[in-house]
N, C-alpha and C positions, 0 to 999 in steps of 0.2 A: 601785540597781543601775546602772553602768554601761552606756553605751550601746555598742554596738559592732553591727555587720553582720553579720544572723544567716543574712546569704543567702552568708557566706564559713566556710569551714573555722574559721578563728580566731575567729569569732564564737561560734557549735555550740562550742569546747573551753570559751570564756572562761564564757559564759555557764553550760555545766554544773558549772566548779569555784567559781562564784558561788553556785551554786544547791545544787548537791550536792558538797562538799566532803568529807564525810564516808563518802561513798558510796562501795562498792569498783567499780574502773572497768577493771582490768585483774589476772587470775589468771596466772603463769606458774613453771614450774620454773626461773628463773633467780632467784638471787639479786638482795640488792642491788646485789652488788660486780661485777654479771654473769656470779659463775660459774652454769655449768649443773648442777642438782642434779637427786634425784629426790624432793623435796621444793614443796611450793604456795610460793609468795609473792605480795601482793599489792599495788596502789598503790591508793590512793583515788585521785577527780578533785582534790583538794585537793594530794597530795602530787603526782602527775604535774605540776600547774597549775606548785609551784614546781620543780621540773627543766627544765620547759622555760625557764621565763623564764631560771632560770640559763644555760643554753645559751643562750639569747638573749644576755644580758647576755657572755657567753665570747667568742660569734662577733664578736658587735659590735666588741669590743676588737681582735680579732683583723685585722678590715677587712672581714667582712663588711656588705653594703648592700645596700637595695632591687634586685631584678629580678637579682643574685647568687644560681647556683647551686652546691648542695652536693648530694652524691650522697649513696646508702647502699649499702653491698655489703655485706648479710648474712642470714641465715634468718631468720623471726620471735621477734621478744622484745621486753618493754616497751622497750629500749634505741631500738629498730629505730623505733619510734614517737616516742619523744622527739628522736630525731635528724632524724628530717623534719619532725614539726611547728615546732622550734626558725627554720629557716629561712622556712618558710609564715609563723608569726609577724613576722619581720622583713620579707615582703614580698620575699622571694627565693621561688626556683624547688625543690623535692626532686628530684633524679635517681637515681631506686632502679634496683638493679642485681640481677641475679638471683643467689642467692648460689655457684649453682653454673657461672656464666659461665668460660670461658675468659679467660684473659687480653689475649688478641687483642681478645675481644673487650669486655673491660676498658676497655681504652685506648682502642678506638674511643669509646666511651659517653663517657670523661673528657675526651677531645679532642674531640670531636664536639659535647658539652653546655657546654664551655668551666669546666669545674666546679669551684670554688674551693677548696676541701674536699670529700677525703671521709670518710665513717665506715663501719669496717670492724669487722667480725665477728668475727675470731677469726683467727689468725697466720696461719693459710693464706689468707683474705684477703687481710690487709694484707700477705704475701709476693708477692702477684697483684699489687698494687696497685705495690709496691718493685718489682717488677720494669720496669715500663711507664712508671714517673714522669718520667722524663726527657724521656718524649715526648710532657709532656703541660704546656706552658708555661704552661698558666693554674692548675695547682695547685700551693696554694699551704701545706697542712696537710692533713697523714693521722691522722683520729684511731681509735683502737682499744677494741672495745666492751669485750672481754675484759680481763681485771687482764694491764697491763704488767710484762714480770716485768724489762724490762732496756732498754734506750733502744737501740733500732738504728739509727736514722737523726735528723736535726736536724729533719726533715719531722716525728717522727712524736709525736703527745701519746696521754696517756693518758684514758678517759672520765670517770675522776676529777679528773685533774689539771685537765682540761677545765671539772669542775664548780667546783672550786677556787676556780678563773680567775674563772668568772661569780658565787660570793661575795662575791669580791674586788672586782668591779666592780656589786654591785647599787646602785651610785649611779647610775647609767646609766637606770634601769629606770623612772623618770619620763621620762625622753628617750624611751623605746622605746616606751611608753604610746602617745605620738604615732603611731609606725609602726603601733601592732595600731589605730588607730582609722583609719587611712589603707587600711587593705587594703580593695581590691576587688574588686566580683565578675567582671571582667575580667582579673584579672593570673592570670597563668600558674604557679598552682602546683605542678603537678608535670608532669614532662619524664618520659616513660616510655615507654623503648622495644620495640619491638614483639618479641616473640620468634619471628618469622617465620624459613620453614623454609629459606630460598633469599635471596641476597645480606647487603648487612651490614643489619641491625637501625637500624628510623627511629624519629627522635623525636617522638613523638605531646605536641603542648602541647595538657593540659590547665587548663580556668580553674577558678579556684570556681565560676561559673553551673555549667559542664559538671555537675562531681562532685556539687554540695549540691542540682541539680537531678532526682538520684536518689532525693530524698526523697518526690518526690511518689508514688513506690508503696509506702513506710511507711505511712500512715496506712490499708490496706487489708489488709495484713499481720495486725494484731491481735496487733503485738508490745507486751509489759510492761517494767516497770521492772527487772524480777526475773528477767528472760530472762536465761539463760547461754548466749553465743552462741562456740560452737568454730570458733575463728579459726585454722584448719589452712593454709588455702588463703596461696599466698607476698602477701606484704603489697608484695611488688612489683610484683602483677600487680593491672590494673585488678578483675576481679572480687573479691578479697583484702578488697584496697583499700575498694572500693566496699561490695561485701555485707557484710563482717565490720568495719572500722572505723570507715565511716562508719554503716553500718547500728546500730552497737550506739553510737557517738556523738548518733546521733540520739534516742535512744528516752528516755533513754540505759539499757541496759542493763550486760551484764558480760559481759568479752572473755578469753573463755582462751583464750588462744595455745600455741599448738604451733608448733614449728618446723621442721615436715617432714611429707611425705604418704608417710612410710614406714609400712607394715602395722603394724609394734610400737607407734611414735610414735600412731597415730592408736587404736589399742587403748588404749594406757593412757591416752589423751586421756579418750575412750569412758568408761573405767573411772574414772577420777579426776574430770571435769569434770560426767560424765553431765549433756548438755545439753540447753536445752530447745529451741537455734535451731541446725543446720547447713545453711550453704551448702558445697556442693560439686561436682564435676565426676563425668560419667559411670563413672568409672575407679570411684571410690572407693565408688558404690553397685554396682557389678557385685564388691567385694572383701567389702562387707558381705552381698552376698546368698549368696557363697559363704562367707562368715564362719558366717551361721546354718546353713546346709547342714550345717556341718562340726561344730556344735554337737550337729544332729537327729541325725551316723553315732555320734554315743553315746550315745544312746536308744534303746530296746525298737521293734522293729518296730509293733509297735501305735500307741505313741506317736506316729511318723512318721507312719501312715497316718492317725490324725487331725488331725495337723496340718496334712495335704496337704490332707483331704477341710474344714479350717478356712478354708485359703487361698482353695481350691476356690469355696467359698461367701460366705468374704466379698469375693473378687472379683466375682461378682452381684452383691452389694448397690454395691460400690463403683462397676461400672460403670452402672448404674442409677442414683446419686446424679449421676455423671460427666454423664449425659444427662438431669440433671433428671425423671429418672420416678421413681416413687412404687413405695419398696420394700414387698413383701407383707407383713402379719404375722408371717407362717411363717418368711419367709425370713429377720429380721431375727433373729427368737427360734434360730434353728439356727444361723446366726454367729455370736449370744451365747457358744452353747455352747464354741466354742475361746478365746474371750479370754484366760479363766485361766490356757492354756497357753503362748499369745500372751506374755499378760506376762511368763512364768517364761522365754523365751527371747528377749526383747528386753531383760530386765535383766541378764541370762547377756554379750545384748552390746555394755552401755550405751547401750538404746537406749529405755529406759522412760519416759523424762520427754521426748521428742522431742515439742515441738506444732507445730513450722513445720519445713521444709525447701525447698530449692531446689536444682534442677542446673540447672547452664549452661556454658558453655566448649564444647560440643559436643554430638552428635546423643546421646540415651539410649531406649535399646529401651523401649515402650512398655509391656511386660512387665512391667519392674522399676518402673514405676510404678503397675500394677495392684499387683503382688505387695506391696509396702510398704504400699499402700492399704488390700489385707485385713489386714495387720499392724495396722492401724491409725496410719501414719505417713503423712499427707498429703506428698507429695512433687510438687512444684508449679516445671513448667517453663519454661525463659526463655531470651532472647536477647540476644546484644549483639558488639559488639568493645573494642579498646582505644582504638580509635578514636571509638567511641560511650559511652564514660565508665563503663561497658562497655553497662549495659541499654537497650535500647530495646522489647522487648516482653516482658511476663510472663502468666504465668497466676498469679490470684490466687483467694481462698477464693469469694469471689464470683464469677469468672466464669474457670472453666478447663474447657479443653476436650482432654482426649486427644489423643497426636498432633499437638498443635500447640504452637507458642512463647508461646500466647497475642496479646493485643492489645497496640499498642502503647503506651507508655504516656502519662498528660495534654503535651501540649503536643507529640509526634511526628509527622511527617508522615508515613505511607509511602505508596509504592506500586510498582508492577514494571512494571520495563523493557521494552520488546517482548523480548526473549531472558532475561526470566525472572530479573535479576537485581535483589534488590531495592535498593530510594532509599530513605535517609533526610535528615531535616530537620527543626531540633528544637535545644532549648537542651542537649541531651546532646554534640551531635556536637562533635567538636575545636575547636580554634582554626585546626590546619592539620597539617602536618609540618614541626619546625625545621629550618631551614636546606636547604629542599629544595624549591623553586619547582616544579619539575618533576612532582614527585610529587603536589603540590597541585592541577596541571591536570587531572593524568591522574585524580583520585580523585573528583572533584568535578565535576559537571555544569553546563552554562550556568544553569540557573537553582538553584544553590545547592545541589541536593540529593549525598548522600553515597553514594557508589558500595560497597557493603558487600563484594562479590566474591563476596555468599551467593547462590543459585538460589533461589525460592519461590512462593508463591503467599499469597492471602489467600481465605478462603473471604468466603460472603454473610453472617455475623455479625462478619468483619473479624478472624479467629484467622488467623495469619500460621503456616504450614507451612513449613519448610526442606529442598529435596529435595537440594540438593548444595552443593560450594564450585565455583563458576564453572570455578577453574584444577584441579581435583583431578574433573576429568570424564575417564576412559579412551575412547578411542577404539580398539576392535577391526581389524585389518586387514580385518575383513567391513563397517567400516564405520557399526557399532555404538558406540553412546555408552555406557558404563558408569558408573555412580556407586559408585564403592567404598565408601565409607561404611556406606552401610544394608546393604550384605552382610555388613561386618563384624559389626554392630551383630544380626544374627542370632543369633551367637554369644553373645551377650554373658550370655545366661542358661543355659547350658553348662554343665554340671556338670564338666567333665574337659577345658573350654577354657579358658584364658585369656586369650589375646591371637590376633588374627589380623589381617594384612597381606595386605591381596589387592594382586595384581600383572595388571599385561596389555596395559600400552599399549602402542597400535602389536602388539601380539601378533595371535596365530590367536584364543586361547582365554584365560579368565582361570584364573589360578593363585593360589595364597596358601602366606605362611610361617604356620605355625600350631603356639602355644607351648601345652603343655598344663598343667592346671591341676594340678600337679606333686604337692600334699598328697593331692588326690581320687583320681589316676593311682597316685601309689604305693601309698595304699591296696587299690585295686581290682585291680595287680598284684600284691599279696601273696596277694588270696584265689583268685587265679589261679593262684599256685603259681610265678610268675615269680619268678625271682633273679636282682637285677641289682645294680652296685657304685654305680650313681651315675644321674644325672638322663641322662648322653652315653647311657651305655650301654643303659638304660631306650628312651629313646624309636627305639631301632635294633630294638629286640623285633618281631618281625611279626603277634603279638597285639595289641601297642598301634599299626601303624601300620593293624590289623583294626579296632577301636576307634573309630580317627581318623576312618577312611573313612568308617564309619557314622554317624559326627557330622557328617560332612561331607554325607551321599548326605541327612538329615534337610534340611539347612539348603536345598542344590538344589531338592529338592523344591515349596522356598515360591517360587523363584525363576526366574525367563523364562530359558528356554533358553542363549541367549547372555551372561546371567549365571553361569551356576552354573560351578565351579571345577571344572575338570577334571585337575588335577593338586596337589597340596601336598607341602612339605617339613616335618616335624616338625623345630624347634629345642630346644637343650637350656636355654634361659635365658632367661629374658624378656626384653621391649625397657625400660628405663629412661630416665629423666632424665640420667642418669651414662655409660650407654651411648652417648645422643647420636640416640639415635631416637626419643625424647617430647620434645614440650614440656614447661614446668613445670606447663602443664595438663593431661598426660598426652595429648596429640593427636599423632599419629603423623606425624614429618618423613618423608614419602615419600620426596623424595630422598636422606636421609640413608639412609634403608631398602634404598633401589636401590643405592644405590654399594656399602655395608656387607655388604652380603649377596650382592652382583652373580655370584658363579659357584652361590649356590644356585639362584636365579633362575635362570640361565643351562642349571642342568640339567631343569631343568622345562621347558624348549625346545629338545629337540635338532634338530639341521639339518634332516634333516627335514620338523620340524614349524615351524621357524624363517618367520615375515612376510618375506618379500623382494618387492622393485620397489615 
């Protein structure tokens, strides 16, 4: 076997299509040819191993060379993957681009990363891309994942042709040998910028130490070879990235990709892949908990109440195991008794073969990690940025604790600032921000540590809690600190909520927009005897804004006076990725929130009631 650098991305690929070459390494509904079907397709490490080197062998020809970057602007697909490694191979930089970018912000990312090529997804892409090119003097070739059906620019090749090309030139590919055996774990493989909610978007360089440094919470995991791991999460965003490709690189298991966190997309995932590893974000475990919800309102009343009084109980045992105390006989034998049912609605929502999971990208109600628990679906929380390659603390099968992000992982330093912000320090953390001196001082402490922008604390067994984001703290006119977050996050197990954006800075009082869980709400307005034409006219009912109230008056309840929401707007739509008020990790741009929605807000404060002086 070849020797190569198993502490670098190119290392971890070479060595699994040496090793496992026959082995299937990646599931997706795209074709060969890239089109999108509703049909499986798969690559071995064997066959992936030869497309990249062909793109190697392409680019090379082309003038690609060491410490040369090449972008990606697209959703996930094996494509999406052989187009970033092909570059990491040669010892160039990947600058992934989110696929549903603007094009403003396009250009910045191509001019900004100096990016030599890019490869694009699908013609409304590479339409984004034709648009901007002009102002972007160091690109140099636009390639296109999709079958070219017709040449529109001298810029632009096709993924075939592309591969063609590197055919053509595998005499090259002893020459290149050299380069994969040159990479190191200091060179800067992927440029990936922040999808921050306020100014333009920075480029976070990160190294192979950073990203293969992720491995060291593999080995506690108790991941197999045979893992099917649902690769939903964008393959441009550090967690993507990290959890799903390198995560299933490493083990090595098998990577079905999805290319969107849409409801349907992530069902048929569910249904087709039925997997045995999801990583994911908050969002996506509050749509499966109303997934099964909505499974249980077609079942027998009975049926329900046993599977409440199942939940009920194996929430005992689960919090009980959570605290290391020793569950009773009785109680272990009366949780038995729901399993059966357990399983007949968790394969209802492809969730029967689930043995690992993780959320991260954001705060998740502590609820929905019990509630999975008595499911029987270990769900095991963590922390990180993009800046920290993303992880720096988890909770793992050995040692998690409720409520917290878990410890940090081998080799991290942390600890909290006098004002509660935590420091990290650690083979995880950046290289820096490219071309941004400035940003570098500000983020970064005199003695090296990583300024995260998260508020927290660490208890006496060293479990790190996150109470807020530093900059997303309200301040009331009475002078009160507010953290929005965990008000929202109230909600979040709601049966007839979906979404909620609390508002109030600089205000009297806090408010929130609050979207309802439109499938639960219509049903429950039918047996209501309401008649309505549509979701607008729906949520103007004064039954449903009756409804709201008392979802709302529950959640005050749990919360300090100068918390609780004293006034709400029902909306008719939810907030989206495409709308421009989520991230791609579904975290809510507040300022996008405020401007976008500024006179409903505005009515939730009449003069009045309006903070002045």
């Amino acid at each position: 076997m070849r020797k190569y650098n198993e502490d670098t991305l190119v290392g971890t690929s070479l060595k699994n299509a040496e090793l496992y070459p026959d082995k299937v390494y990646l599931l997706s509904r795209y074709d060969k040819q890239g089109r999108r079907t509703d049909q499986l397709y798969n690559y071995t490490w064997g066959e992936a191993d030869r497309i990249i080197r062909d793109l190697c062998c392409a680019l090379y020809s082309l003038g690609f060379r060491e410490f040369d970057r090449s972008a990606v602007f697209a959703p996930n697909r094996p494509r999406w993957i052989f187009s970033a490694m092909a570059p990491i191979f040669l010892r160039g930089t990947v600058v992934p681009i989110y696929p549903t970018s603007k094009s403003e912000d396009v250009w910045w990312i191509l001019h900004d990363s100096g990016a030599k090529f890019c490869f694009c997804g699908s013609q409304e892409h590479l339409d984004k891309v034709l648009e901007v090119k002009d102002r972007v003097e160091t690109l140099e070739k636009i390639f296109l994942m999709d079958p070219l059906e017709k040449k529109v620019d001298e810029m632009v090749m096709g993924f075939d042709e592309l591969l063609e090309l590197g055919k053509k030139n595998r005499d090259k590919e002893p020459e290149l040998e050299k380069a994969f055996e040159k990479v190191d774990t200091e060179d800067m493989v992927v440029l990936m910028y922040t999808s921050g909610t306020t100014g333009r978007p920075k480029g976070v360089m990160l190294t192979n130490r950073n990203i293969v440094s992720q491995r060291a919470i593999i080995a506690e995991m108790g991941f197999r070879t045979d893992d099917i791991w649902m690769g939903h999460l964008p393959l441009c965003h550090s967690y993507g990235l990290s959890a799903d490709l390198m995560g299933a690189s490493y083990v090595p298991g098998v990577l079905a990709l999805l290319d969107s966190l849409q409801t349907e997309e992530i069902r048929w995932g569910l249904a087709t892949f039925r997997p045995t590893v999801m990583n994911s974000v908050p969002r996506l475990w509050e749509k499966l908990y109303i997934q099964i919800n909505a499974i249980l309102r077609e079942r027998p009343p009975a049926i329900v109440k046993f599977f409440n009084w199942g939940i009920q109980t194996g929430s005992q045992v689960y919090l009980l195991q959570n605290q290391k105390k020793s569950v009773p006989i009785s109680l272990k034998i009366k949780s038995g008794l729901a399993k059966p049912l357990f399983k007949v609605v968790k394969k209802k929502a492809g969730l029967d073969r689930l043995r690992f999971c993780s959320t991260g990208g954001g705060p998740i109600n502590p609820d929905l990690i019990v509630f999975f628990g008595a499911l029987g679906i270990k769900l095991y929380q963590g922390y990180g940025l993009t800046e920290t390659s993303p992880i720096v603390n988890a909770n793992t099968p050995r040692n998690n604790k409720l409520g917290t992000v878990g410890k940090p992982l081998p080799g991290i330093v942390e600890k909290i600032a006098e004002d509660g912000e935590i420091l990290v320090k650690g083979p995880q953390v950046m290289k820096g921000y490219w071309n941004n001196p400035e940003a570098n001082k500000e983020v970064f402490t005199e003695d090296g540590f990583f300024r995260t922008g998260d508020i927290g604390f660490l208890d006496e067994e060293g479990y790190l809690t996150i109470t807020d984001r530093k900059k997303e703290l309200y301040k009331t006119s009475g002078g009160k600190y507010v953290a929005p977050q965990p008000i929202e996050n109230e909600f979040n197990t709601d049966p007839y909520i979906e979404q909620v954006a609390v508002v109030g800075d600089n205000r009297k009082y806090i408010s929130a927009l609050v979207v309802p869980q439109f499938e639960a709400l219509s049903a429950w307005a039918k047996k209501q005897g309401i008649e309505f034409q549509g979701y607008s006219d729906l949520v103007k009912h004064p039954k449903v804004m009756e409804l709201m109230q008392e979802r709302v008056n529950l959640v005050n309840k749990r919360l300090a006076r100068y918390e609780q929401i004293k006034k709400f707007v029902i909306i008719d739509h939810p907030f989206t990725e495409e709308g421009g008020e989520l991230t791609p990790t579904q975290k809510r741009k507040r300022r996008v929130i405020e401007k976008k929605y500024k006179e409903l807000i505005e009515s939730m404060y009449p003069p009045e009631d309006a903070f002045s002086g």
